[in-house]
ChimeraX commands (.cxc) that place a marker at each C-alpha (Angstrom):
marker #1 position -23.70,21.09,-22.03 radius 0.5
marker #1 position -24.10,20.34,-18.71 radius 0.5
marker #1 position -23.23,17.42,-16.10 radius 0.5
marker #1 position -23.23,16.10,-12.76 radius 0.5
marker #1 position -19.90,16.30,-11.41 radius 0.5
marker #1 position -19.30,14.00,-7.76 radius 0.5
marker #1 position -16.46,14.83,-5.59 radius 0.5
marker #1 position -15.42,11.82,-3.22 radius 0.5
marker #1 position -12.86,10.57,-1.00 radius 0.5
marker #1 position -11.06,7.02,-1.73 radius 0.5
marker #1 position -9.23,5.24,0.67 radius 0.5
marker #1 position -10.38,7.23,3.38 radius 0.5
marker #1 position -10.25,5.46,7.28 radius 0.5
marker #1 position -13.66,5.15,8.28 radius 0.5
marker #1 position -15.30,8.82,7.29 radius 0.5
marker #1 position -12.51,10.64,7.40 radius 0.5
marker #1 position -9.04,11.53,5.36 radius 0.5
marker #1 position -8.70,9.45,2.06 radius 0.5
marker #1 position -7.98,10.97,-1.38 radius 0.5
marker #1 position -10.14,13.13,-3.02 radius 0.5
marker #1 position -11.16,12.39,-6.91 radius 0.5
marker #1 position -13.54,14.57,-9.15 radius 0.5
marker #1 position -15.89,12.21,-10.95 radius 0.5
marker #1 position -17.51,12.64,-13.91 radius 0.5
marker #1 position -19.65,9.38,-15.12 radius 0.5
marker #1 position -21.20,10.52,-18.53 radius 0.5
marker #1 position -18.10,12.18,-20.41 radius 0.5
marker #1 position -19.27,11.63,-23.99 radius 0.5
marker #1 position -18.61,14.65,-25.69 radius 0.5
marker #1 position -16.66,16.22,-23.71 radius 0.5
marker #1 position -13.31,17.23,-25.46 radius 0.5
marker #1 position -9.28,17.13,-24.19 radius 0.5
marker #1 position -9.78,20.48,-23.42 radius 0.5
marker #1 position -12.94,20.21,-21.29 radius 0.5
marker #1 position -11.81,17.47,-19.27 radius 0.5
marker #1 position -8.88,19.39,-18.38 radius 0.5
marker #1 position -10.74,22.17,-17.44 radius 0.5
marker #1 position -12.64,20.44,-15.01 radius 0.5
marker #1 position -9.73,19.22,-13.48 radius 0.5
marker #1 position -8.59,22.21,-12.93 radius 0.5
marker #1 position -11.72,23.77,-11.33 radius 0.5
marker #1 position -11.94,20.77,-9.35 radius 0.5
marker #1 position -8.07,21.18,-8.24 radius 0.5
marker #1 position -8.05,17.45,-6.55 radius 0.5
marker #1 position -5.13,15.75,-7.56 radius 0.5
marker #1 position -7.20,13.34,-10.04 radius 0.5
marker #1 position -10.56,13.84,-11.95 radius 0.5
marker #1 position -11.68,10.20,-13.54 radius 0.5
marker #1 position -13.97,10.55,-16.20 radius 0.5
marker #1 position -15.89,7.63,-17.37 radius 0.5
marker #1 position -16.53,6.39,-21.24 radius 0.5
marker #1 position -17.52,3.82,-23.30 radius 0.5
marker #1 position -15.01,1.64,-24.68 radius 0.5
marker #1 position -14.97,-0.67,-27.69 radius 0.5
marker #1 position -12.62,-3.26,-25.94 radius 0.5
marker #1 position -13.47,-3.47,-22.08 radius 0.5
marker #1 position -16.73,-2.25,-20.50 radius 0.5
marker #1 position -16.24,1.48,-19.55 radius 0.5
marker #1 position -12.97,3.92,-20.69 radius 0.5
marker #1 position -11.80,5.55,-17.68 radius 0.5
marker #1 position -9.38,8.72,-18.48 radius 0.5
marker #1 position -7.52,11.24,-15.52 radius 0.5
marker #1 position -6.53,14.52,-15.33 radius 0.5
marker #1 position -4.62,16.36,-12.59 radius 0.5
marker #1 position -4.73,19.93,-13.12 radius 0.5
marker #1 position -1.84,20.87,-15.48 radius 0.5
marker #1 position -2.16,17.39,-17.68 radius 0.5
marker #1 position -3.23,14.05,-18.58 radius 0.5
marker #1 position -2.61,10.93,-16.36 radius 0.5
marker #1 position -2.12,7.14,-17.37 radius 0.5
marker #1 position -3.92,5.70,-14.59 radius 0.5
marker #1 position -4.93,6.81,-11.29 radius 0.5
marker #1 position -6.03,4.20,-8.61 radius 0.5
marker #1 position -7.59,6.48,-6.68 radius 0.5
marker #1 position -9.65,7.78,-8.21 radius 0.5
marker #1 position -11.01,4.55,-10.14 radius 0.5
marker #1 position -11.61,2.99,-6.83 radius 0.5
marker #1 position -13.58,6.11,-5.93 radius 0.5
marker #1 position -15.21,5.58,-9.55 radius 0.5
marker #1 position -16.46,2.37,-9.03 radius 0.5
marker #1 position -17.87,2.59,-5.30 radius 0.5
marker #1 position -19.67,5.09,-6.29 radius 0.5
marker #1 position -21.23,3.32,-8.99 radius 0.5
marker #1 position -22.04,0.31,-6.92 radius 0.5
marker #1 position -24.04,2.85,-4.52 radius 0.5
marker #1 position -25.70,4.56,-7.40 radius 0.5
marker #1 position -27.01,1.25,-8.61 radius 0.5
marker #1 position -25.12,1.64,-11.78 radius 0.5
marker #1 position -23.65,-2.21,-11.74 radius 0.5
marker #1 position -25.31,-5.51,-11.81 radius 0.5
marker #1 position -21.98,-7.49,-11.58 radius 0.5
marker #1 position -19.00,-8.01,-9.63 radius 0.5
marker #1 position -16.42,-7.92,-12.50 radius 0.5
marker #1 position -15.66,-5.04,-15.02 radius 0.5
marker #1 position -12.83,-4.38,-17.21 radius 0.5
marker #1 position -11.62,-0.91,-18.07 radius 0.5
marker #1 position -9.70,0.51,-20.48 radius 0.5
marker #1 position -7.42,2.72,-19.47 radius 0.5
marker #1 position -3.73,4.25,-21.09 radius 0.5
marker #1 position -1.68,1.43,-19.28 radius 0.5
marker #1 position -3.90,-1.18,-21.17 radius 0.5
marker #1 position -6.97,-3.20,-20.02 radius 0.5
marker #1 position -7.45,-3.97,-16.62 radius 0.5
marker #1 position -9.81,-5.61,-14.03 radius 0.5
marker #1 position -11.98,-4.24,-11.28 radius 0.5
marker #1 position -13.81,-6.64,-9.01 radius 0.5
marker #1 position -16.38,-4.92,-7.01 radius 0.5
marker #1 position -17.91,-5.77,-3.68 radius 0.5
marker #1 position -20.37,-4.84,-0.96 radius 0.5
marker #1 position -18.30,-3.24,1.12 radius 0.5
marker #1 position -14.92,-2.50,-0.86 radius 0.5
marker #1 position -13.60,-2.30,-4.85 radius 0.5
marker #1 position -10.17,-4.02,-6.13 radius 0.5
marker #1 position -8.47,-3.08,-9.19 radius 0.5
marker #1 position -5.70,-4.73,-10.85 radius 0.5
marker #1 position -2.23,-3.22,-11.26 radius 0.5
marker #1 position 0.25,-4.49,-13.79 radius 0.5
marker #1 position 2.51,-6.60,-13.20 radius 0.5
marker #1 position 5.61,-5.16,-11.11 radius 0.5
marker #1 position 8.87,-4.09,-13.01 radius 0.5
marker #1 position 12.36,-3.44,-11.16 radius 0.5
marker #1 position 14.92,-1.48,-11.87 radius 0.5
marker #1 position 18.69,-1.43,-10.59 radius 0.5
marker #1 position 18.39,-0.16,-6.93 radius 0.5
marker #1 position 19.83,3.02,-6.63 radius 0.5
marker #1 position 22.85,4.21,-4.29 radius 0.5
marker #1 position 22.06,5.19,-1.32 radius 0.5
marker #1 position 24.32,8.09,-0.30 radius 0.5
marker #1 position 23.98,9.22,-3.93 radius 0.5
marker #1 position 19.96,9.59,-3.10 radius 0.5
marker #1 position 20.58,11.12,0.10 radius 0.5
marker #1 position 23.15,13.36,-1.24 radius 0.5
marker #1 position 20.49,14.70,-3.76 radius 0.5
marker #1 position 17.99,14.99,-1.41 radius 0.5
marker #1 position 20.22,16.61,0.98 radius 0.5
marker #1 position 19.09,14.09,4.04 radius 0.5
marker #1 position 21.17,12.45,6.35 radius 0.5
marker #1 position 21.74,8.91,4.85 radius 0.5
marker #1 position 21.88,7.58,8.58 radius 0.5
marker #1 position 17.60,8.10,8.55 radius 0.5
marker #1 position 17.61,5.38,5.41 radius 0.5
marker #1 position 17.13,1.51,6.30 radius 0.5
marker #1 position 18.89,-1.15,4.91 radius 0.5
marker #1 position 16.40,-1.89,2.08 radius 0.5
marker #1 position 17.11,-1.09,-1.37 radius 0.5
marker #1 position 16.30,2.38,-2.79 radius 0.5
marker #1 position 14.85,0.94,-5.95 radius 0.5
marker #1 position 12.14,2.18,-8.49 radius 0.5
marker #1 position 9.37,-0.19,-9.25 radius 0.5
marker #1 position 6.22,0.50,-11.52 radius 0.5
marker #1 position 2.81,-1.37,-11.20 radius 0.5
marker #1 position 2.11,1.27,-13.70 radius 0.5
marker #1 position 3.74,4.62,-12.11 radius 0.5
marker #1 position 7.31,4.30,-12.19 radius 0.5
marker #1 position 8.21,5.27,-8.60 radius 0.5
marker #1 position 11.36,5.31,-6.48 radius 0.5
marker #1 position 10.53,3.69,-3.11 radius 0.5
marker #1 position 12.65,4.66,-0.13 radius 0.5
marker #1 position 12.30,3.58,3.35 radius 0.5
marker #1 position 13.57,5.23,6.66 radius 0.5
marker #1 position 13.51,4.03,10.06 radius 0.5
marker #1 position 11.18,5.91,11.97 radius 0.5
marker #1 position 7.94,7.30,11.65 radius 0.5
marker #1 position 9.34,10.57,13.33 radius 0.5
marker #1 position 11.79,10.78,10.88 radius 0.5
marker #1 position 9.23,10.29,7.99 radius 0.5
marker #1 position 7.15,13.02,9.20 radius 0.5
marker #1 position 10.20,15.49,9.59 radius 0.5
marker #1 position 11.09,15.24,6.09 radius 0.5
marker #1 position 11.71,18.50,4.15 radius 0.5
marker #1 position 12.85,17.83,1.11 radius 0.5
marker #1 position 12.42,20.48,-1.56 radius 0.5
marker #1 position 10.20,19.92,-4.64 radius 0.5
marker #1 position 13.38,20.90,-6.89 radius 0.5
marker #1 position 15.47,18.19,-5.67 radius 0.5
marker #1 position 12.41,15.23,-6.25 radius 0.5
marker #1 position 11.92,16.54,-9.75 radius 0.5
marker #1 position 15.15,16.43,-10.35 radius 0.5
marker #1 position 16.18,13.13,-8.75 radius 0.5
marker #1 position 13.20,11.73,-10.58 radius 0.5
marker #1 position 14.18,13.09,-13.88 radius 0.5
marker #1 position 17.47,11.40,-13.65 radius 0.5
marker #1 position 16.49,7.81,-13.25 radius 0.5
marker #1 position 12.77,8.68,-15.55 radius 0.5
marker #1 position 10.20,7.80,-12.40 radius 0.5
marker #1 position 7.43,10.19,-11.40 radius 0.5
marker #1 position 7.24,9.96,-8.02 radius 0.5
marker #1 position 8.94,9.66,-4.61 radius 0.5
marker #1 position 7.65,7.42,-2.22 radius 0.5
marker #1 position 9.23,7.62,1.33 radius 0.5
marker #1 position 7.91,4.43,4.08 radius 0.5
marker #1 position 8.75,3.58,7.19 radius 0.5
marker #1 position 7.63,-0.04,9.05 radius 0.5
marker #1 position 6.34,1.84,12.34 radius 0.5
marker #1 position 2.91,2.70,11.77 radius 0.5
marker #1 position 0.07,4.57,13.52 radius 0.5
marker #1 position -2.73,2.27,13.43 radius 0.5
marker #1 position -1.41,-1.42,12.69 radius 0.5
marker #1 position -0.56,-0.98,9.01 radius 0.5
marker #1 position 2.08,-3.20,7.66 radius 0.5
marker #1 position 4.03,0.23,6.14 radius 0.5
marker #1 position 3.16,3.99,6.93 radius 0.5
marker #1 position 3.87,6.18,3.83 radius 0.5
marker #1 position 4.32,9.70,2.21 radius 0.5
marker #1 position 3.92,9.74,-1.48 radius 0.5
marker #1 position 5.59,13.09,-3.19 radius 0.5
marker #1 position 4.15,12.98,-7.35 radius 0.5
marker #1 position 5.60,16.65,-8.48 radius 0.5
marker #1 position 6.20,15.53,-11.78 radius 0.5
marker #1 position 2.25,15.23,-12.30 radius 0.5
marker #1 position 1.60,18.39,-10.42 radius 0.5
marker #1 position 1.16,16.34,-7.07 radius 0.5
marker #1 position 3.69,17.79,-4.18 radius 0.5
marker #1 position 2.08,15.28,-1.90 radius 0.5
marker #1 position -0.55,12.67,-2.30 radius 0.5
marker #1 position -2.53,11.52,0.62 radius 0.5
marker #1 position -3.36,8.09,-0.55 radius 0.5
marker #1 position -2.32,6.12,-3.80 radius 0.5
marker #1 position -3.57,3.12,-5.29 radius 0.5
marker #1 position -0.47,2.71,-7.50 radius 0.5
marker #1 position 2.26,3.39,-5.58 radius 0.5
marker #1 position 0.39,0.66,-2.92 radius 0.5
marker #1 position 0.31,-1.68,-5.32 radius 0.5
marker #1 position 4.12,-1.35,-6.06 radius 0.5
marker #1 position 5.23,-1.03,-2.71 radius 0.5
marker #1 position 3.83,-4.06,-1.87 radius 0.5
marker #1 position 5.71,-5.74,-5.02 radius 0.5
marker #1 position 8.80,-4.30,-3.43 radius 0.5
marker #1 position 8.40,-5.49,-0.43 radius 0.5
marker #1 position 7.68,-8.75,-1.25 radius 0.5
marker #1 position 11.05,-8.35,-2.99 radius 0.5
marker #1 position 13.13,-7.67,-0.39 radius 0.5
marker #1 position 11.15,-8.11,2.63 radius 0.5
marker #1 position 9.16,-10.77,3.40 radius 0.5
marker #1 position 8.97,-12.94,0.44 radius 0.5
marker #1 position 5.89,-15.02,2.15 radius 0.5
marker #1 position 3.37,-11.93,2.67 radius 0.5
marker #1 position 0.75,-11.54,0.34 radius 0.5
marker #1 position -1.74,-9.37,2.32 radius 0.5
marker #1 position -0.71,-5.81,2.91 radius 0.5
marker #1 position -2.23,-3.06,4.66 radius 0.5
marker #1 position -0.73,0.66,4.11 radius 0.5
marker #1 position -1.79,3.65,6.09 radius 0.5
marker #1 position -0.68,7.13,4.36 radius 0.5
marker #1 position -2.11,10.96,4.38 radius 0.5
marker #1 position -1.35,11.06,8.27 radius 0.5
marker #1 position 1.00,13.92,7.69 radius 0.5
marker #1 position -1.58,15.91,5.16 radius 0.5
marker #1 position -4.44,14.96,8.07 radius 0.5
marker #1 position -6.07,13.00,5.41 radius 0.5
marker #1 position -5.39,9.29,6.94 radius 0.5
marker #1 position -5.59,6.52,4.63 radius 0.5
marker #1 position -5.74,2.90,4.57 radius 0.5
marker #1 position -5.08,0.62,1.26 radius 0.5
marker #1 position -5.15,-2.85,1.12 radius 0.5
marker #1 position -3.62,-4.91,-1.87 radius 0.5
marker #1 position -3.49,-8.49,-2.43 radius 0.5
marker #1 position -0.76,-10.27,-4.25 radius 0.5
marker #1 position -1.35,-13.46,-6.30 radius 0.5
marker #1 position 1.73,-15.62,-6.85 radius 0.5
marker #1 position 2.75,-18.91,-8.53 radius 0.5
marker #1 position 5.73,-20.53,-8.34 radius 0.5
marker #1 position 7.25,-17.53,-6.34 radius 0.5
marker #1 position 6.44,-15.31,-9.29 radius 0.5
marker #1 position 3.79,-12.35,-8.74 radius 0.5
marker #1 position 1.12,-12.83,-11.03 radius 0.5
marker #1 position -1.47,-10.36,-10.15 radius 0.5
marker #1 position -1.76,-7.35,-8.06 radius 0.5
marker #1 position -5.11,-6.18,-6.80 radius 0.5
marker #1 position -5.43,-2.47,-4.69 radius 0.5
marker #1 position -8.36,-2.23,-2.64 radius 0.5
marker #1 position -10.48,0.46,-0.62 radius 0.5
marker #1 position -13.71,2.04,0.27 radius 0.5
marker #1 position -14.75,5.17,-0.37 radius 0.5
marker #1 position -17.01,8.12,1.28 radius 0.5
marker #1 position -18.78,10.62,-0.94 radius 0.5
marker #1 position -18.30,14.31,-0.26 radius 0.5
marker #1 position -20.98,16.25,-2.09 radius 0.5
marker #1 position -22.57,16.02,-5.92 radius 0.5
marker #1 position -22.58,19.59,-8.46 radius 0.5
marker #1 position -26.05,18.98,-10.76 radius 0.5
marker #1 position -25.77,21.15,-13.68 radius 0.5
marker #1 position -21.61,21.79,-13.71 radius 0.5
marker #1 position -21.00,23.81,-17.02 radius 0.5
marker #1 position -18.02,22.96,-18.62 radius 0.5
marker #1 position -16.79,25.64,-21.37 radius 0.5
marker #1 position -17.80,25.70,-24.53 radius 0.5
marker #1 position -14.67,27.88,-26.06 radius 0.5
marker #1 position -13.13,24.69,-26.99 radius 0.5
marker #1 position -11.84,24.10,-30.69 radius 0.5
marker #1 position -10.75,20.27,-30.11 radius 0.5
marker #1 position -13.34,17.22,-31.65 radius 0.5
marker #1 position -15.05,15.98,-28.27 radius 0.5
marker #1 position -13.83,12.51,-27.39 radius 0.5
marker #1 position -16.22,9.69,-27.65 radius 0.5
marker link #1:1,2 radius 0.2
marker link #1:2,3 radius 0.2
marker link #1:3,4 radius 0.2
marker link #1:4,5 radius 0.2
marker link #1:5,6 radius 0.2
marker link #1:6,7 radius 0.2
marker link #1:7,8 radius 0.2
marker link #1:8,9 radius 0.2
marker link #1:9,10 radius 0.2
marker link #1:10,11 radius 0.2
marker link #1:11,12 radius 0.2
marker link #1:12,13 radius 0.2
marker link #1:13,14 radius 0.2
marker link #1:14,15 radius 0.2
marker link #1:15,16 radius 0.2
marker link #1:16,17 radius 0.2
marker link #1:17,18 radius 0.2
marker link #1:18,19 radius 0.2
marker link #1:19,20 radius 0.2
marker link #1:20,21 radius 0.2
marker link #1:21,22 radius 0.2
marker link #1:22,23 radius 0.2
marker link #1:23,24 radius 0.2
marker link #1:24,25 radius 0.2
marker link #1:25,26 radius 0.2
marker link #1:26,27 radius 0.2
marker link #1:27,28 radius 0.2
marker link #1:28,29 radius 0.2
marker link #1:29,30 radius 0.2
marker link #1:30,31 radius 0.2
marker link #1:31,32 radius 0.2
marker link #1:32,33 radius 0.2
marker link #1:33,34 radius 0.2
marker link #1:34,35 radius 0.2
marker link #1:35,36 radius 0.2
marker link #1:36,37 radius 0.2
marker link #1:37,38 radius 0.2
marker link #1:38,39 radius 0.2
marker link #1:39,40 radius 0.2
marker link #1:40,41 radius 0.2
marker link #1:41,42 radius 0.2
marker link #1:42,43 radius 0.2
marker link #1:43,44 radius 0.2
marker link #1:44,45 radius 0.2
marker link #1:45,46 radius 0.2
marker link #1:46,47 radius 0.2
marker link #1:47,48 radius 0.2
marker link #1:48,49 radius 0.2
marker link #1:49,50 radius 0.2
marker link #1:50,51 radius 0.2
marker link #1:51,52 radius 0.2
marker link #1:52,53 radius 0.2
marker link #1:53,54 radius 0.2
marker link #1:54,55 radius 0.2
marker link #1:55,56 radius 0.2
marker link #1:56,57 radius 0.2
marker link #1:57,58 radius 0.2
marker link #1:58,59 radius 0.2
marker link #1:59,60 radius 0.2
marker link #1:60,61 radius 0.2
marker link #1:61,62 radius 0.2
marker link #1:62,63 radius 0.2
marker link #1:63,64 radius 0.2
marker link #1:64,65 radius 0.2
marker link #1:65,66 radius 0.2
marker link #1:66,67 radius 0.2
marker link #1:67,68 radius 0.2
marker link #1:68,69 radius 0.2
marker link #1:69,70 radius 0.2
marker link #1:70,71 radius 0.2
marker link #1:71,72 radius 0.2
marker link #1:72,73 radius 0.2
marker link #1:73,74 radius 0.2
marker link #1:74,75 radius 0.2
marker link #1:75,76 radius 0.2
marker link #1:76,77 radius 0.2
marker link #1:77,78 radius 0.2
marker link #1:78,79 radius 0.2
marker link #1:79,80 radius 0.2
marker link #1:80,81 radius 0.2
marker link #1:81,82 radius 0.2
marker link #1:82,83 radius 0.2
marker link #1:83,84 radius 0.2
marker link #1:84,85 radius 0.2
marker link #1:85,86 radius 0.2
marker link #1:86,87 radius 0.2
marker link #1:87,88 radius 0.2
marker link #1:88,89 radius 0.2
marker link #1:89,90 radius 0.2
marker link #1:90,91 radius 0.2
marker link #1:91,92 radius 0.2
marker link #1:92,93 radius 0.2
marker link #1:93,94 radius 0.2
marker link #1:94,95 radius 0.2
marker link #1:95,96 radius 0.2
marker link #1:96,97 radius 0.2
marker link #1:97,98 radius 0.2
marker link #1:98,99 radius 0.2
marker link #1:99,100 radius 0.2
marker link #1:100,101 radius 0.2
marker link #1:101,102 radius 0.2
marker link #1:102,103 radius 0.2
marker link #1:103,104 radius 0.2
marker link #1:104,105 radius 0.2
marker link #1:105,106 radius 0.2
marker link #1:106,107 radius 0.2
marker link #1:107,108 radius 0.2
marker link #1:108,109 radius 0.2
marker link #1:109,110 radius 0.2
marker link #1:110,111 radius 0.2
marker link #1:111,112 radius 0.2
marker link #1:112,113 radius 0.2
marker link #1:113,114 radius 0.2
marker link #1:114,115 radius 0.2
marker link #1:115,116 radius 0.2
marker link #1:116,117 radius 0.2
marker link #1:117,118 radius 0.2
marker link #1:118,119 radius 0.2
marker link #1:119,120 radius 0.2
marker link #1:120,121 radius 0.2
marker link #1:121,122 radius 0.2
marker link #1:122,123 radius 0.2
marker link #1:123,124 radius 0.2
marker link #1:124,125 radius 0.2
marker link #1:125,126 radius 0.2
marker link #1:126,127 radius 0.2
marker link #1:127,128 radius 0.2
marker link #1:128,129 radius 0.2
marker link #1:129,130 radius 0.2
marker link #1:130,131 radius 0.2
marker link #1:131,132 radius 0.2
marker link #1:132,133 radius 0.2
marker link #1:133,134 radius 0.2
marker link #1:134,135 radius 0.2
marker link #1:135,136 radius 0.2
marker link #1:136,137 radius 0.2
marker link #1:137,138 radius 0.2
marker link #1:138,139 radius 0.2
marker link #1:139,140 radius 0.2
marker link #1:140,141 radius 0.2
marker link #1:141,142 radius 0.2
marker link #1:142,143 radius 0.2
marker link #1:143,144 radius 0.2
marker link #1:144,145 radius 0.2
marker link #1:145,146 radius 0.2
marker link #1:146,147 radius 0.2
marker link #1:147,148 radius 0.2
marker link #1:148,149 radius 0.2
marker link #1:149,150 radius 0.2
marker link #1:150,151 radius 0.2
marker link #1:151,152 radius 0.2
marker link #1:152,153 radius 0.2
marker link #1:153,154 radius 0.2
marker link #1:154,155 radius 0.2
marker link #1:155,156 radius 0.2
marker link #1:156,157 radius 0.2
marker link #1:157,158 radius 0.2
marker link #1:158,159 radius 0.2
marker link #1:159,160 radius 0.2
marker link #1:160,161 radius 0.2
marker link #1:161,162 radius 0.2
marker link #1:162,163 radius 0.2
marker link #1:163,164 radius 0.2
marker link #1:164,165 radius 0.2
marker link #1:165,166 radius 0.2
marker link #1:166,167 radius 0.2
marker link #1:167,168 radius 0.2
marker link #1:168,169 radius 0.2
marker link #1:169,170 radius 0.2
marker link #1:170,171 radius 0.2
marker link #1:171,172 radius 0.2
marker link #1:172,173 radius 0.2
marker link #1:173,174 radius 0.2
marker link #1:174,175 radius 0.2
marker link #1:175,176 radius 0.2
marker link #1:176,177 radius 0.2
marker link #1:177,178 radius 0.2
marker link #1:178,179 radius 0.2
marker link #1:179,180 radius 0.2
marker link #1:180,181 radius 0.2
marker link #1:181,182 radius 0.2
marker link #1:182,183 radius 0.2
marker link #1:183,184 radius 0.2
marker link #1:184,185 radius 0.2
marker link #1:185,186 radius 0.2
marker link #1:186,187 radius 0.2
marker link #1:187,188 radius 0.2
marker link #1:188,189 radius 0.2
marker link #1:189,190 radius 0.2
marker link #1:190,191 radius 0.2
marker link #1:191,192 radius 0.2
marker link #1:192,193 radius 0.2
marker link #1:193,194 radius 0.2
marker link #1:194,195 radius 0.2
marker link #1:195,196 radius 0.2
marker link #1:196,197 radius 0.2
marker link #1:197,198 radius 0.2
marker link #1:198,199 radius 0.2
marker link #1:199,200 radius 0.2
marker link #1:200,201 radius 0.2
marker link #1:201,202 radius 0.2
marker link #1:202,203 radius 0.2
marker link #1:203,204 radius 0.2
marker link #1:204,205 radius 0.2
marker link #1:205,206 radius 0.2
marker link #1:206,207 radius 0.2
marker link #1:207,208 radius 0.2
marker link #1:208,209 radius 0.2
marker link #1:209,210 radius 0.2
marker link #1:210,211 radius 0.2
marker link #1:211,212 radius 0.2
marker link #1:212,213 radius 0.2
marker link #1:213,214 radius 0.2
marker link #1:214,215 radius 0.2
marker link #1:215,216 radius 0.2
marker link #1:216,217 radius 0.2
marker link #1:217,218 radius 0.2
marker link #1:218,219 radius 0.2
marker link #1:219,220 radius 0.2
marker link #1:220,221 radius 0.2
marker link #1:221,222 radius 0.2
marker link #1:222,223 radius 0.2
marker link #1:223,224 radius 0.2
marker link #1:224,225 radius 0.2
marker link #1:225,226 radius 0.2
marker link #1:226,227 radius 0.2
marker link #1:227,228 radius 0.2
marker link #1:228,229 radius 0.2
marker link #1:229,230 radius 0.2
marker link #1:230,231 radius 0.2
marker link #1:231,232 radius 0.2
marker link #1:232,233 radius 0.2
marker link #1:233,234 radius 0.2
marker link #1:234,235 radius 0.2
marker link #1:235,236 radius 0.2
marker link #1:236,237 radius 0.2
marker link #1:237,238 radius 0.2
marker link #1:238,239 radius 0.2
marker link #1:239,240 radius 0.2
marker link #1:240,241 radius 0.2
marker link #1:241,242 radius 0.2
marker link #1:242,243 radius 0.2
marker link #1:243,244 radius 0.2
marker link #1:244,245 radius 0.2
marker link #1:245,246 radius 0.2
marker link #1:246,247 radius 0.2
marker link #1:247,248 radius 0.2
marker link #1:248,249 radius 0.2
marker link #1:249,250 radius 0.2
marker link #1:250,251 radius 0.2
marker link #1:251,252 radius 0.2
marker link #1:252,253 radius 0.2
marker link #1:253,254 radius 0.2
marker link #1:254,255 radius 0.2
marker link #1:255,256 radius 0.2
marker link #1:256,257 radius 0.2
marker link #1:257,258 radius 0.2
marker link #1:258,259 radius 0.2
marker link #1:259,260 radius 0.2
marker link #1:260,261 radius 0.2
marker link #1:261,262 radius 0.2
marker link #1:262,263 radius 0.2
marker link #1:263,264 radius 0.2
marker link #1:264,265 radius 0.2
marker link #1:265,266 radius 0.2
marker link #1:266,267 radius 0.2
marker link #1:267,268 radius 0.2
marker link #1:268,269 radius 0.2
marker link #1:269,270 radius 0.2
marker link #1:270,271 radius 0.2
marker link #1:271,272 radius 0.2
marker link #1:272,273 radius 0.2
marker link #1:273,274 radius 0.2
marker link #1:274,275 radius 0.2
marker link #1:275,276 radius 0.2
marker link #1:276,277 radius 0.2
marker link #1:277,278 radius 0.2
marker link #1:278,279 radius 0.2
marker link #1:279,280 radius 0.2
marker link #1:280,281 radius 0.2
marker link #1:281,282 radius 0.2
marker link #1:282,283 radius 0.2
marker link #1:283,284 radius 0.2
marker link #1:284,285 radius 0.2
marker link #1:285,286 radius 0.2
marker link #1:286,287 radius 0.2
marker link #1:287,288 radius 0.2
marker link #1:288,289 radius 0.2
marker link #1:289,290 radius 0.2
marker link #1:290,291 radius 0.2
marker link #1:291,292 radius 0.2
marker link #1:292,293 radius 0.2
marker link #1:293,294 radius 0.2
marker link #1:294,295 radius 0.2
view
């Protein structure tokens, strides 16, 4: 068989930077196997492939290129722009189904939101303990909590004081695996409050246990950091604008929009454009595959 395969940028400021996703919009039939594949060929951090679904209106699945993902805000904000510009929609709200559960995407002219799920907290963690395992000077760390919170990737969040001392990080890829493997999170994510273009937070996102050293823009790790810093922060923002990928030269910008009641966070909503970078008519996935194809 073959398909159309669209490789596009989410997030991205203006025409430039973002996060690349491999898209793949008709992926009935294709099998575990395939899909993976793909991925791989592609070698962008995500490939979304779209499905139908018998309890929301499309399945959305992601692969890196070594496995299966449970959601990937990237690259289903990149799915659903590029819908809206191939005329594929004729509404402004769709639910997908996707391995964290069901979830909503509102799409507009000129942007897409998806929800995130609710935020979870754990114990924050010690700081010269963290720094100790990083092997970083714990004097570079603020005063806000090391802490990991999921909006559906379990991430530690981390903030330092200064952008310069964001962008001279060099922490090994050994010691984030393994300080994520002790307290079960996937991901590092390192912020600082001075940012390059007017973003509330400037960011590096490190995902190793996924395959991901760095990430240049991430809709999930947005979404949480904006929980978090609600948490500890400033309680009264709900509006958040995150610039990331400045270090990769892939700049970034993510929006996400809390909705609270009664000083509770009810919803979380990422946001972002995206630009397209070329389409493949005609990809060929292998057929040496031995798994059922997934429907």
């Amino acid at each position: 068989m073959s398909l159309t395969l669209y490789r596009v940028s989410a997030f991205p400021r203006g025409n430039f930077g973002g996060n690349e996703a491999g898209v793949v919009l008709d992926a009935q039939g294709l099998s575990d196997t395939q899909m993976l594949e793909i991925a791989r060929r592609v070698n962008f951090s995500e490939t979304a492939f779209v499905l139908p679904s018998d309890t929301a209106d499309y399945r959305l699945r992601y692969f890196s290129p070594t496995l299966e993902v449970p959601l990937c805000g990237h690259a289903t904000i990149a799915t659903f722009n590029l819908m809206r510009n191939l005329d594929m929609l004729n509404k402004d709200h769709y639910t997908i189904e996707t391995r964290k559960g069901i979830l909503d995407v509102h799409v507009r002219e000129g942007n897409v939101t998806m929800q995130m799920k609710k935020p979870t907290y754990d114990e924050p963690l010690d700081k010269a303990d963290v720094a100790a395992h990083l092997g970083i000077d714990p004097s570079i760390i603020n005063d806000l909590p090391i802490q990991v919170v999921s909006t559906g990737i379990r991430e530690i969040f981390m903030g330092v004081h200064s952008r310069i001392a964001l962008e001279n990080l060099n922490v090994s890829t050994e010691k984030i695996v393994s300080l994520c493997e002790r307290v079960n999170a996937e991901g590092l994510y390192i912020y600082t409050f001075e940012s390059v273009e007017g973003g509330d937070a400037h960011g590096r996102n490190f995902i190793p246990m996924v395959g991901i050293v760095e990430e240049s823009a991430t809709g999930t790790a947005s979404g949480a950091l904006a929980c978090y810093l609600n948490a500890h922060h400033d309680a009264d923002m709900t509006s958040y604008v995150f610039e990331q990928g400045y270090t990769m030269y892939k700049p970034s910008r993510i929006t996400v929009q809390l909705h609270k009641e009664a000083g509770r966070i009810t919803g979380v909503y990422v946001g972002g454009t995206m630009r397209l970078i070329d389409k493949i008519v005609g990809f060929m996935p292998s057929d040496q595959d031995d798994t059922q194809p997934t429907a």
